[in-house]
Residue frames as qw, qx, qy, qz and C-alpha x, y, z in Angstrom:
[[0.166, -0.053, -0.002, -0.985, 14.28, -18.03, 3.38],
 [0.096, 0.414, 0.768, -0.479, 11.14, -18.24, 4.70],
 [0.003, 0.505, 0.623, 0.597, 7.64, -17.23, 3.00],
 [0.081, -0.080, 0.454, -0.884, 5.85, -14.51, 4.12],
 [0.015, 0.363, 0.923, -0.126, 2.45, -15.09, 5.81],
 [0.001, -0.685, -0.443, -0.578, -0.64, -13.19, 5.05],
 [0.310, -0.905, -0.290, -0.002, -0.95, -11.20, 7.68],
 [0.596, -0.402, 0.252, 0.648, 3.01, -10.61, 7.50],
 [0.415, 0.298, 0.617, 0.598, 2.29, -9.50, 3.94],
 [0.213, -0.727, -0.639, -0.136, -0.61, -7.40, 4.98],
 [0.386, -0.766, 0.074, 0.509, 1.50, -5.22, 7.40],
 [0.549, -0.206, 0.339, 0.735, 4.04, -4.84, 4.63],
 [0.176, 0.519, 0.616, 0.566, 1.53, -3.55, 2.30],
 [0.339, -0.874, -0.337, 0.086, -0.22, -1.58, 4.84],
 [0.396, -0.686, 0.086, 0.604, 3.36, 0.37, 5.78],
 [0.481, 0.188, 0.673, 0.530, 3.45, 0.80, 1.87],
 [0.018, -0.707, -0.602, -0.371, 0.68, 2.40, 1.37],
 [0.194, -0.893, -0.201, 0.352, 1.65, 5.06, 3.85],
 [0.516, -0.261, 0.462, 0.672, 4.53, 5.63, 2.43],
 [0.279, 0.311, 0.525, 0.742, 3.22, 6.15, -1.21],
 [0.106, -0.893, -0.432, 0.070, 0.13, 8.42, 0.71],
 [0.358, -0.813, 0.151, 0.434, 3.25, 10.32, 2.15],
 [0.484, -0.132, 0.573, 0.648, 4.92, 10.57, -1.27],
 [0.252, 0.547, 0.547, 0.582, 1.99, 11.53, -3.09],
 [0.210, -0.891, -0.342, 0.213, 1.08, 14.56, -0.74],
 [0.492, -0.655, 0.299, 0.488, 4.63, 15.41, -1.47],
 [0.633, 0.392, 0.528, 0.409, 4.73, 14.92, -5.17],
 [0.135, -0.179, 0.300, 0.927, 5.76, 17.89, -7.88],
 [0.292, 0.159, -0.347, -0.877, 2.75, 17.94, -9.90],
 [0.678, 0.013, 0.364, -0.639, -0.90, 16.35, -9.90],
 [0.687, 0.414, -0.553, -0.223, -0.22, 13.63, -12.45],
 [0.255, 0.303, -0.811, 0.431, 2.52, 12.02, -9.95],
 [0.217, -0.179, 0.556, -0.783, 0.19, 12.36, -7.18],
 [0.907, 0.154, 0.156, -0.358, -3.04, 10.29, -8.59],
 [0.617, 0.419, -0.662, 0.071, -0.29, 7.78, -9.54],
 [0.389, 0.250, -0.746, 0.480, 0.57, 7.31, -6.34],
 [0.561, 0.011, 0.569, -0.601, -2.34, 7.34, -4.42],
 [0.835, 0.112, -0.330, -0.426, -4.11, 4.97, -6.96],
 [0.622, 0.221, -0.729, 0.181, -1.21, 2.54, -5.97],
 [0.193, -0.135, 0.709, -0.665, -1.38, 3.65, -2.00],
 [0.605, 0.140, 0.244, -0.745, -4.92, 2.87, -2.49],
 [0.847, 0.168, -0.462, -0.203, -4.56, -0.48, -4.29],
 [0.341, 0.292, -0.738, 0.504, -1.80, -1.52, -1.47],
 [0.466, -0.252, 0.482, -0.698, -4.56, -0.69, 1.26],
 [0.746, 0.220, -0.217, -0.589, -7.05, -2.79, -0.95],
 [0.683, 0.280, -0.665, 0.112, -4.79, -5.89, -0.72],
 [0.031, 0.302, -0.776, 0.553, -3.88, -5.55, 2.75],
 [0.638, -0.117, 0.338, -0.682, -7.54, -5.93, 3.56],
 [0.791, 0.159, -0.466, -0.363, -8.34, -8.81, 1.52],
 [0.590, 0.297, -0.717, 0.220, -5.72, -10.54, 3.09],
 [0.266, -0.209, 0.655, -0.676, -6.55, -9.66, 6.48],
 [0.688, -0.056, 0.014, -0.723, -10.20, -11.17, 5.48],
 [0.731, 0.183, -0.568, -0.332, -9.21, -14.57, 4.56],
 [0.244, 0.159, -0.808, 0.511, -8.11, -15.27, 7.75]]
């Protein structure tokens, strides 16, 4: 198994973060929903970093 590379990582995080965007729009109750954008929004946060070191 192969490591993944930052910019491989980056994408993964990035397709994450829609996801949890598109999960929290969808959510039951407003609690759930700043849960899950905090995280979509920490997943974006990462993706960038990584994108910078490069």
């Amino acid at each position: 198994m192969t490591a993944e590379t930052d910019l491989q990582k980056a994408a993964r995080f990035e397709a994450e973060a829609r996801e949890l965007h598109r999960r929290s729009r969808a959510a039951a109750n407003l609690p759930a929903s700043i849960v899950l954008r905090f995280r979509a929004l920490w997943k974006e946060e990462a993706a960038r970093l990584l994108r910078r070191q490069r």
